[in-house]
C-alpha positions as CSV (number, residue, x, y, z in Angstrom):
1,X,2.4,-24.2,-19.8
2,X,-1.2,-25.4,-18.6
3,X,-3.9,-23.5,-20.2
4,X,-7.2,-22.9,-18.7
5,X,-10.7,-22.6,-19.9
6,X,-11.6,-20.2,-17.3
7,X,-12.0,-16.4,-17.5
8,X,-11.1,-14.0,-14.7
9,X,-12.0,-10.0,-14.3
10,X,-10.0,-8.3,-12.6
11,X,-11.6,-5.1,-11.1
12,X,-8.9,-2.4,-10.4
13,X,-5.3,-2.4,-12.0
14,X,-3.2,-0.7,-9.4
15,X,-0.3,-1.7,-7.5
16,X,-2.0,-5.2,-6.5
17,X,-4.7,-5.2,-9.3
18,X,-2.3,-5.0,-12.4
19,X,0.0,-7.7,-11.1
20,X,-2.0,-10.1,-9.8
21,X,-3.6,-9.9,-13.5
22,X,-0.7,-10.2,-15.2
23,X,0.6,-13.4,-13.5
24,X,-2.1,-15.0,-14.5
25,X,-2.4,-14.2,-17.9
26,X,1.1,-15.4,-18.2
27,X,-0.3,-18.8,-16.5
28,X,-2.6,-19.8,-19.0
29,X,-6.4,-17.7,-17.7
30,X,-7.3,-15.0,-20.4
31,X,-8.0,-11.9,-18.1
32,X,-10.1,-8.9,-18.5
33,X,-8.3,-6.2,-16.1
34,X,-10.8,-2.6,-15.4
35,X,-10.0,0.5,-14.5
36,X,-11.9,3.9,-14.1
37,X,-8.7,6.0,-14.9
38,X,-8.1,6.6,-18.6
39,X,-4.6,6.7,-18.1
40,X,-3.9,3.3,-16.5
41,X,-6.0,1.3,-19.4
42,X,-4.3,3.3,-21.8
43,X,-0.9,1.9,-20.6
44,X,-2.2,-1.3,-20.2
45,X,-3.7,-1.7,-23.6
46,X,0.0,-0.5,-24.9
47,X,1.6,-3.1,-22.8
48,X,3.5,0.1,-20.0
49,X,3.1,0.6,-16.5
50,X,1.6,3.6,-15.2
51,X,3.7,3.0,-11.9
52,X,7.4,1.1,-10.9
53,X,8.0,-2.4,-9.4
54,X,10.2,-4.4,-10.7
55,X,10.2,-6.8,-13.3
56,X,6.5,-6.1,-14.0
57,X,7.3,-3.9,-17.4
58,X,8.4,-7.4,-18.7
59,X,5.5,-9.4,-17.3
60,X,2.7,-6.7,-18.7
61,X,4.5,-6.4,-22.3
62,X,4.0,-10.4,-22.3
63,X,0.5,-10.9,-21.2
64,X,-0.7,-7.9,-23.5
65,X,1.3,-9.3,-26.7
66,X,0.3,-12.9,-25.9
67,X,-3.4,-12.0,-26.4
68,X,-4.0,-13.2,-22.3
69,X,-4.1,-9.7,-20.9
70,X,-6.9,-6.9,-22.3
71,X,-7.5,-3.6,-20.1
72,X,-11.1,-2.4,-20.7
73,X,-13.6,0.5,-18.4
74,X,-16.0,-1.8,-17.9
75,X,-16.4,-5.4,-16.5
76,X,-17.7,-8.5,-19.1
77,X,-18.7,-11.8,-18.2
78,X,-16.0,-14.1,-16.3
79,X,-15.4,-17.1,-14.4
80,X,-14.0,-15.3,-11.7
81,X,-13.9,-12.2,-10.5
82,X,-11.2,-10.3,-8.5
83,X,-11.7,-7.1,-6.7
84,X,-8.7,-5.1,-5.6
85,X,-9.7,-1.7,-5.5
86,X,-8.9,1.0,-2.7
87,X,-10.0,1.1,0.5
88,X,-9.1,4.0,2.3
89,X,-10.4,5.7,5.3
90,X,-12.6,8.4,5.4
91,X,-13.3,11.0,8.2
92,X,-13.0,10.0,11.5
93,X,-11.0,7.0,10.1
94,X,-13.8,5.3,9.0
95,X,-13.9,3.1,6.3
96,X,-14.2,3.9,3.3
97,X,-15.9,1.2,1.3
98,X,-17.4,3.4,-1.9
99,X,-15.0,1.5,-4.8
100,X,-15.5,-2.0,-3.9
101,X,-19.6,-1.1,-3.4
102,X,-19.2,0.8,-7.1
103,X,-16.9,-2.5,-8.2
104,X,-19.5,-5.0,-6.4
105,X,-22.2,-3.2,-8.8
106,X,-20.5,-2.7,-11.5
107,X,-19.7,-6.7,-12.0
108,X,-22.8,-8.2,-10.4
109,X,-24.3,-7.2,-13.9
110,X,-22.1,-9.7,-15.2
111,X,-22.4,-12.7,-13.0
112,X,-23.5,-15.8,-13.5
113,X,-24.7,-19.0,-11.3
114,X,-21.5,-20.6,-10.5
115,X,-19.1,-17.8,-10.4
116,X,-16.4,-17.2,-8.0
117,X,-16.1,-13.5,-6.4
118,X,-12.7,-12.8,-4.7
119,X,-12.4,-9.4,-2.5
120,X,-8.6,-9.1,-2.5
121,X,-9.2,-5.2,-1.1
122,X,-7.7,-4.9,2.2
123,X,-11.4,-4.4,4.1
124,X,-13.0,-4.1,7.3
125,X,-14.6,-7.3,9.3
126,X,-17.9,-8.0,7.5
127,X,-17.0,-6.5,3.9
128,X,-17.4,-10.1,2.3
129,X,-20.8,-9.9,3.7
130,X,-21.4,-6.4,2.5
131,X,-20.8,-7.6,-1.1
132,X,-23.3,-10.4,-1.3
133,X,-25.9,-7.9,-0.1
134,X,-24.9,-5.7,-2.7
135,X,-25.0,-8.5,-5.2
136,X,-28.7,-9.4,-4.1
137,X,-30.1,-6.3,-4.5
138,X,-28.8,-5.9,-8.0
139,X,-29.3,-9.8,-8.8
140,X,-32.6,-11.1,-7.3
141,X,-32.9,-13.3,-10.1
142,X,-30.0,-15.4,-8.1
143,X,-32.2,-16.0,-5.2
144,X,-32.8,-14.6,-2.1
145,X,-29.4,-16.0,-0.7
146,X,-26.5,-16.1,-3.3
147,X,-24.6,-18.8,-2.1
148,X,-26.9,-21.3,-1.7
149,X,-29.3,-23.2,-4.4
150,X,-29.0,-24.1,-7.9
151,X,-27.6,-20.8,-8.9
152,X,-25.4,-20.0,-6.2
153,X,-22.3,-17.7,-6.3
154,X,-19.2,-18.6,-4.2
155,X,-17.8,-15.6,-2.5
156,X,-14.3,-15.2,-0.8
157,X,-12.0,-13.0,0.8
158,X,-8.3,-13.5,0.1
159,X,-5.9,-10.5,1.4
160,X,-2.9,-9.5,-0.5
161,X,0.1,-9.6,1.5
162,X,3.2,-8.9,-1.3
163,X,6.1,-6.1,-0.1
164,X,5.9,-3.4,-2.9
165,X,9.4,-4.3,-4.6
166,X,8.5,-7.6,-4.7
167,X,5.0,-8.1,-5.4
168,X,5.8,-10.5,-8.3
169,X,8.0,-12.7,-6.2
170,X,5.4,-12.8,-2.9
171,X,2.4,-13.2,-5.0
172,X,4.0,-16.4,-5.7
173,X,5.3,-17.8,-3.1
174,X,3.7,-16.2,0.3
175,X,1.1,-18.3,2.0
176,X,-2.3,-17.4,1.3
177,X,-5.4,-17.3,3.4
178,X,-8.9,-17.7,1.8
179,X,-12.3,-16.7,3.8
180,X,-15.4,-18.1,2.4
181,X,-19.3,-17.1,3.4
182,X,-19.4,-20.7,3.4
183,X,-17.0,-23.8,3.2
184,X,-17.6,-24.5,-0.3
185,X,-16.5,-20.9,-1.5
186,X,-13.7,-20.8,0.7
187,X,-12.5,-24.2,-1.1
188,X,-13.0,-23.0,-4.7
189,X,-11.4,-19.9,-3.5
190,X,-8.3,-22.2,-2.5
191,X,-8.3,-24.5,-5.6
192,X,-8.0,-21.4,-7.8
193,X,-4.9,-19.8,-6.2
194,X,-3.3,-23.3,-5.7
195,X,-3.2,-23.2,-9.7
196,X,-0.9,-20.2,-9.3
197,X,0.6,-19.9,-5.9
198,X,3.4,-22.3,-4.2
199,X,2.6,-21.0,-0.8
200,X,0.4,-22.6,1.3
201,X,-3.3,-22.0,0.6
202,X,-5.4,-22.1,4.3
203,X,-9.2,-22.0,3.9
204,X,-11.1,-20.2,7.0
205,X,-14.5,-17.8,7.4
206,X,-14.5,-14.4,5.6
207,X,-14.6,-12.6,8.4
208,X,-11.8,-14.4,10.0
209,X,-9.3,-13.8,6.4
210,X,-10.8,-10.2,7.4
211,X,-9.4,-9.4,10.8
212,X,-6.2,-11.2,9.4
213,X,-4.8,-9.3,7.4
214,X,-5.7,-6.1,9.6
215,X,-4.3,-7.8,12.4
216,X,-0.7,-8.3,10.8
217,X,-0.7,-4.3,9.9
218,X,-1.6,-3.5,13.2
219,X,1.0,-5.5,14.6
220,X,3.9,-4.0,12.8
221,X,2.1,-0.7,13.2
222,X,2.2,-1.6,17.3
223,X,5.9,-2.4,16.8
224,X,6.6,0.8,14.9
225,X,5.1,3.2,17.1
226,X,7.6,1.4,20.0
227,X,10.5,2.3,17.9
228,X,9.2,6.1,17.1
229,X,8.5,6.6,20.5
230,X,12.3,5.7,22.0
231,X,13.4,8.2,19.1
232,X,11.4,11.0,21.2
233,X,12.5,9.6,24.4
234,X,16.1,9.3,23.0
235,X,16.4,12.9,21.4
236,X,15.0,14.4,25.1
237,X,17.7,12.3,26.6
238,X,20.2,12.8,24.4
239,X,21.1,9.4,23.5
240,X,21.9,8.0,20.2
241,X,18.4,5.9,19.2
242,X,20.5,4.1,16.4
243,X,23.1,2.8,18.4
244,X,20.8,2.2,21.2
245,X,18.4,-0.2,19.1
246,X,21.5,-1.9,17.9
247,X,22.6,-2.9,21.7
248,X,19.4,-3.7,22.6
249,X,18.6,-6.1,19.7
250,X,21.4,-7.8,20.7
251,X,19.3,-9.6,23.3
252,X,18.5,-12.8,21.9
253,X,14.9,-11.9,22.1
254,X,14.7,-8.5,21.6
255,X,14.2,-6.9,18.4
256,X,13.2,-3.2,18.3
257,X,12.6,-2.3,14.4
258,X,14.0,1.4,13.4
259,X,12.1,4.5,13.7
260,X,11.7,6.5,11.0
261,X,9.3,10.3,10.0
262,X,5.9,8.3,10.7
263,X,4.6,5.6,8.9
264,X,3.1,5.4,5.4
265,X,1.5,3.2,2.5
266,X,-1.8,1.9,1.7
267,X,-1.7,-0.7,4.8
268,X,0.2,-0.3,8.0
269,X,-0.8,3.4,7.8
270,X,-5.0,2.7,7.3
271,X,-5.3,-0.8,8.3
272,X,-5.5,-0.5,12.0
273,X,-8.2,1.9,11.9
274,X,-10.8,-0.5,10.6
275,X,-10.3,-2.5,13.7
276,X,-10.2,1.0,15.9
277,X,-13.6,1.9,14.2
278,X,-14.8,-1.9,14.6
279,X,-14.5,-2.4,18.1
280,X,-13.2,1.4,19.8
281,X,-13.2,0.3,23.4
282,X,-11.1,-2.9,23.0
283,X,-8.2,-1.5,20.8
284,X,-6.8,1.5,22.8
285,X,-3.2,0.0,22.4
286,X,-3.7,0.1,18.5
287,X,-5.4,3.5,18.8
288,X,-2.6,4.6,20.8
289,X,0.4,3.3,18.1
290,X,-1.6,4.9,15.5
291,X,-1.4,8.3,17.2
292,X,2.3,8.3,18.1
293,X,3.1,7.0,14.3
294,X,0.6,9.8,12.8
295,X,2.5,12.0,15.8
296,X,5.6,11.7,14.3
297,X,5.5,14.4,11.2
298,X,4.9,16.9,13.9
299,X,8.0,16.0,15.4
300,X,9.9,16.2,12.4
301,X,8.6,19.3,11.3
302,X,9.3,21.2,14.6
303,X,13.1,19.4,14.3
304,X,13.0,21.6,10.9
305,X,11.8,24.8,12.4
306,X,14.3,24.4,14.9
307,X,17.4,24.6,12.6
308,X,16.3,27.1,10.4
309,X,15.7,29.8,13.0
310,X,20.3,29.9,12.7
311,X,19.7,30.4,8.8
312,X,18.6,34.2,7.6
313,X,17.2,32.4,4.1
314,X,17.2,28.7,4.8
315,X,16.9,25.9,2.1
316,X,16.3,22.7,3.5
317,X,16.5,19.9,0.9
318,X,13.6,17.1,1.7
319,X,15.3,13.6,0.8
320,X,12.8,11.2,-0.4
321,X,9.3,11.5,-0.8
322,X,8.0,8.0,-1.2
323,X,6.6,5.9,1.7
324,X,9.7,3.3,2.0
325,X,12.5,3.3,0.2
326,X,13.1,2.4,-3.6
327,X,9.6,2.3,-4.7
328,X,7.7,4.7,-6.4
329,X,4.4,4.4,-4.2
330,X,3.6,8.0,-2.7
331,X,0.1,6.8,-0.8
332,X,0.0,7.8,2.8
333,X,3.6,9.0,3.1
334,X,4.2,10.9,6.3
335,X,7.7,12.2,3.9
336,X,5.5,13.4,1.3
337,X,3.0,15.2,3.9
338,X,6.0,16.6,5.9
339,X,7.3,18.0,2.7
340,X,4.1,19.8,2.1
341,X,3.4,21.0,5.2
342,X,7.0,22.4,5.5
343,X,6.7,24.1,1.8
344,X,2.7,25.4,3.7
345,X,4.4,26.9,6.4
346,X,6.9,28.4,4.7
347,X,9.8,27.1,6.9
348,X,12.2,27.9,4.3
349,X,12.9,27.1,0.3
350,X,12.5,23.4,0.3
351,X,13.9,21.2,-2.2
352,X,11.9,18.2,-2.8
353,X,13.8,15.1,-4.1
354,X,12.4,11.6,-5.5
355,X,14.9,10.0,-7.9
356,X,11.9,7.6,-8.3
357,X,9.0,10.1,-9.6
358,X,9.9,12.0,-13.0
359,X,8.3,15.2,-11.7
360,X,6.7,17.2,-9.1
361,X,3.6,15.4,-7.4
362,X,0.4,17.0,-7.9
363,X,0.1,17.3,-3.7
364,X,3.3,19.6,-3.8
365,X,2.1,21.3,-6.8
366,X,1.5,25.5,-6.1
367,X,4.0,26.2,-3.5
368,X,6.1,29.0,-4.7
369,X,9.0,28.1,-2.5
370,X,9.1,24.8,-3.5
371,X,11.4,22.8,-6.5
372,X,11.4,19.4,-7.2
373,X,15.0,18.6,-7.7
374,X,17.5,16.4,-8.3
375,X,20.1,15.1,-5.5
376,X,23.1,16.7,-6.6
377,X,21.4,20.1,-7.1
378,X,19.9,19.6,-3.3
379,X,23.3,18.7,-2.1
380,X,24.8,21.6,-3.4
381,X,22.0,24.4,-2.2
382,X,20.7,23.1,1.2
383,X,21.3,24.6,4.0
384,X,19.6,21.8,5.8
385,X,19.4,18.2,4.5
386,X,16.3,16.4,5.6
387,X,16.9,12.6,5.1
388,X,13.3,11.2,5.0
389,X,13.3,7.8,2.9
390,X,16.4,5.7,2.9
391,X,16.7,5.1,-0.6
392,X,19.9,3.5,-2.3
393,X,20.5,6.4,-4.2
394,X,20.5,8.4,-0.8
395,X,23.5,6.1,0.2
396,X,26.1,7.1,-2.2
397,X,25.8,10.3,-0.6
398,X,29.8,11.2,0.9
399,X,30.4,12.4,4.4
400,X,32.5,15.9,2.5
401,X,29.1,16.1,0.7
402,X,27.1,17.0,4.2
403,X,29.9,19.4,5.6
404,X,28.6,22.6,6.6
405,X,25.3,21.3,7.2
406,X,22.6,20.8,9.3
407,X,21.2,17.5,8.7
408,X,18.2,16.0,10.1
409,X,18.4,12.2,9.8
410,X,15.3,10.4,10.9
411,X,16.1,7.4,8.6
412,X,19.5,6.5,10.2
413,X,21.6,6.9,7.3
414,X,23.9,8.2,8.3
415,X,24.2,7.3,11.7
């Protein structure tokens, strides 16, 4: 294996932080990964994960035992420098940009003329710019403009765009696309992830990489909302949505994806809303995609209120509470917030199942008619199944299992 005399920082060790870092101990760079949460460097520094996707247990162990991998609360002096911290949205839908500015800060103590800065953080147009400001004010001793001169930085934008599942494997092999300020940072941006990547590396503006990875969210966001909205339409018509989007995909040009409670995750559920907030009065079809998907929960609640009115002490069982099925990854999830908001209203007992969380999560914490159960336990009390994530586990489930039950399917499993 090629070894390299370069350094990389790695500022945030979440879902994309921690395996982005771990590849590339185990190809050669000696990495520094940082984290504000005590308990993610302290599973780091053991060599565990503090979340599920596969394969990367194995990956971790190896880059912390080789020496490669080291997990630290602050920053030191790199090479390079990742950032893949959170960005959610903030009220209104704004963007909230308050980690990368605390990670922009935080490093810029460290640079050094030279050094390459990488924003991997899924961010609004102009956050690449936003950085180098930052970076100014802190380091005037790099001149007024960072990226030019003797000791210039080279800044760059590179969104992630790995499927949770198989992070390891995309991060790999997907194409890449790498924004500079100027040309020659989006070129040393490209050479470094060409040491790692097979995919295709294409070098652009920052503000271009920007918009494109908000712009791929937004489309399967727009595509999304098309297939929740013919679920409403169906259910008022009464016509089968499943078997409808079956027939019509069998157009040679047609194909409708499957509707589902709403849409979830640290993306396709926040993305769009930094274009919305960037430019209001020319994205009214994304605006309106994001409303019928964040509509959705409502829908499915009101299905739920529905059937328990026929049950004097109703239990409905809440299958799933991840954002897509077999991962661990709670952010966003319209299941989880459906969950909750059933358990708020007091609907019924509710049931909450996750074969992929070991216990309750903190947001359904308090509810005294709510359990956090396993499936067989919700099979055997519900009066009302709620299938919400279509997790394999969720498959085995047997026709005689769901006799004498209402059940509420918005996944399609059982279509």
């Amino acid at each position: 294996m090629a070894r390299f005399d370069k350094t990389v920082c790695v500022m945030g060790l979440g879902y994309i932080g921690l395996p982005t870092a771990s590849l590339l101990a185990t190809r050669g760079y000696s990495v520094l990964g940082v984290d504000v949460s005590e308990k993610v460097v302290g599973a780091v520094q053991a060599g565990t994960l503090h979340f599920h996707e596969p394969d990367l247990d194995i990956l971790v162990a190896s880059a912390v035992g080789s020496g490669q991998l080291t997990a630290s609360y602050e920053p030191a002096p790199a090479d390079i420098f990742i950032i893949a911290v959170p960005t959610p949205f903030a009220e209104g839908h704004a963007p909230d940009m308050s980690y990368v500015e605390a990670a922009t800060r935080a490093l810029a103590l460290h640079l050094r003329p030279g050094n390459l800065v990488i924003l991997e953080s899924t961010s609004p147009v102009g956050a690449t710019e936003q950085i180098a400001g930052w970076i100014a004010e802190m380091r005037p001793d790099l001149g007024p403009e960072i990226t030019k001169g003797p000791n210039r930085l080279y800044l760059a934008h590179s969104p992630e765009r790995v499927l949770p599942g198989k992070v390891l494997q995309e991060l790999v092999i997907n194409d890449r696309i790498v924004g500079g300020l100027d040309s020659e940072s989006a070129q040393v941006g490209a050479d470094f992830y060409r040491t790692f990547t097979t995919g295709t590396v294409f070098t652009t503006k920052a503000r271009t990489a920007e918009l494109s990875k908000l712009a791929e969210n937004a489309f399967r966001d727009v595509n999304i909302a098309y297939a929740n909205e013919l679920s409403l339409i169906c259910d008022r018509l009464g016509v089968n949505v499943w078997e409808l989007i079956a027939l019509a995909n069998r157009h040679p040009r047609v194909n409708i994806l499957q509707p589902g409670p709403g849409v979830g995750g640290h993306c396709i559920a926040v993305d769009p809303w930094f274009i919305v907030h960037s430019a209001p009065s020319e994205s009214r079809l994304i605006q309106t995609a994001r409303e019928v998907n964040d509509g959705k929960p409502r829908w499915v609640i009101d299905q739920v209120k529905t059937a328990a009115d026929r049950f004097k002490d109703p239990v409905v069982a809440c299958l799933g509470l991840a954002f897509k099925a077999n991962i661990d990854d709670l952010r966003e999830s319209p299941a989880l917030a459906i969950t909750a908001e059933l358990a708020r209203q007091n609907v019924a007992t509710v049931l909450a199942v996750e074969p992929f969380v070991s216990e309750c999560p903190e947001k359904l914490a308090g509810f005294a008619n709510l359990e956090f159960v396993g499936v067989d336990e919700a099979l055997r009390r519900a009066d009302i199944l709620l299938v919400l994530v279509d997790h394999e586990r969720f498959k085995g489930i047997e026709h005689e299992q769901l006799a004498r039950k209402v059940l509420i399917d918005t996944r399609g499993l059982f279509r």
